[in-house]
C-alpha positions in Angstrom: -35.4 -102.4 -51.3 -32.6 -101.1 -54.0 -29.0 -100.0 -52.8 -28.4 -96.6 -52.9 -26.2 -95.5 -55.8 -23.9 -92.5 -55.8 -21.8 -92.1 -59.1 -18.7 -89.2 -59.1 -16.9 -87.8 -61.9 -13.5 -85.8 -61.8 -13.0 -83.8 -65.0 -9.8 -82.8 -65.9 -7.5 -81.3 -68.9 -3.9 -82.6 -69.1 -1.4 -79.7 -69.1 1.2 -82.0 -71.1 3.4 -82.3 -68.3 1.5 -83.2 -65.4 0.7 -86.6 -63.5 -0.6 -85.4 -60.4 -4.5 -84.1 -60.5 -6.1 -82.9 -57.1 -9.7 -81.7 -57.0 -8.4 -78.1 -57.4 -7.3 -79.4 -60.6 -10.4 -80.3 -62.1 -13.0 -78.1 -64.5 -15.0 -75.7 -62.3 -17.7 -74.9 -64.8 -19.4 -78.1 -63.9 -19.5 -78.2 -60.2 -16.9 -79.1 -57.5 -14.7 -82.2 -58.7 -14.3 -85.2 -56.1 -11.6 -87.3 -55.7 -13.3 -89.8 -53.4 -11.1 -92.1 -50.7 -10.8 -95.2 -52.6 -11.5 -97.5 -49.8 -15.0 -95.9 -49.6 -15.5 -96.3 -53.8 -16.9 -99.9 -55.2 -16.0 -99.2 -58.7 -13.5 -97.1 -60.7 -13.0 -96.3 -63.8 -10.3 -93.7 -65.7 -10.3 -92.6 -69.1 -7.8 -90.9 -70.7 -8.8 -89.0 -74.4 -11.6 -91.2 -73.7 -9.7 -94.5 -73.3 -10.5 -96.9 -70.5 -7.3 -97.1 -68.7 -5.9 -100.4 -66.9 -5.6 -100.1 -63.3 -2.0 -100.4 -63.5 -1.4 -96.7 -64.5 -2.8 -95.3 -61.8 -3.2 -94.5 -58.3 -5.7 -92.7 -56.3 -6.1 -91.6 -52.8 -8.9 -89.2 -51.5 -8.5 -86.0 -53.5 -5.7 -87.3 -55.4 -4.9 -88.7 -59.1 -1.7 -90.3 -59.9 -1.1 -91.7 -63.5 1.4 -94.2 -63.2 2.7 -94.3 -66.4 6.0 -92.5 -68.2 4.7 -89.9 -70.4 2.3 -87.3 -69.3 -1.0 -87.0 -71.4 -0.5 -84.5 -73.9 -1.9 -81.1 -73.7 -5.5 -80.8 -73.8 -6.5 -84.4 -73.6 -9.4 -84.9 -70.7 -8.9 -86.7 -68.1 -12.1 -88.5 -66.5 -12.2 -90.2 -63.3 -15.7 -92.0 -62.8 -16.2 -93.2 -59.1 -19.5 -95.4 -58.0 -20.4 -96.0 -54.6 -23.2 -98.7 -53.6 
């Protein structure tokens, strides 16, 4: 029998100064964004201005996106956090 799969996505816009996303940050014309708790995710994946991003630059814990990195994404650039659970 095939695994259930359960793909999320957090949408965001980058502000130019911010570094910290929470759910409450993410579009709302889609549907409700998820951060899920990492240790419940089998893979993850960020892109930045549609970049795949290295682990390395960020962090995330349920409901919450860190970028890791020194600059802030400049304003306007989305921010996609794709989460799968098997």
């Amino acid at each position: 029998m095939p695994k259930r799969v359960v793909a999320y996505e957090f949408y965001a816009v980058a502000n130019g100064c911010q570094r910290v996303f929470v759910e409450e940050d993410g579009i709302t014309d889609i549907e409700k964004q998820v951060i899920p708790d990492p240790a419940k995710v089998s893979y993850m994946n960020l892109f930045i201005n549609g970049v795949l991003q290295p682990h390395d630059n960020y962090t995330v814990e349920a409901g919450k996106l860190t970028l890791n990195t020194v600059d802030a994404p400049i304003t306007g650039t989305p921010i996609i956090l794709q989460t799968i659970i098997i």
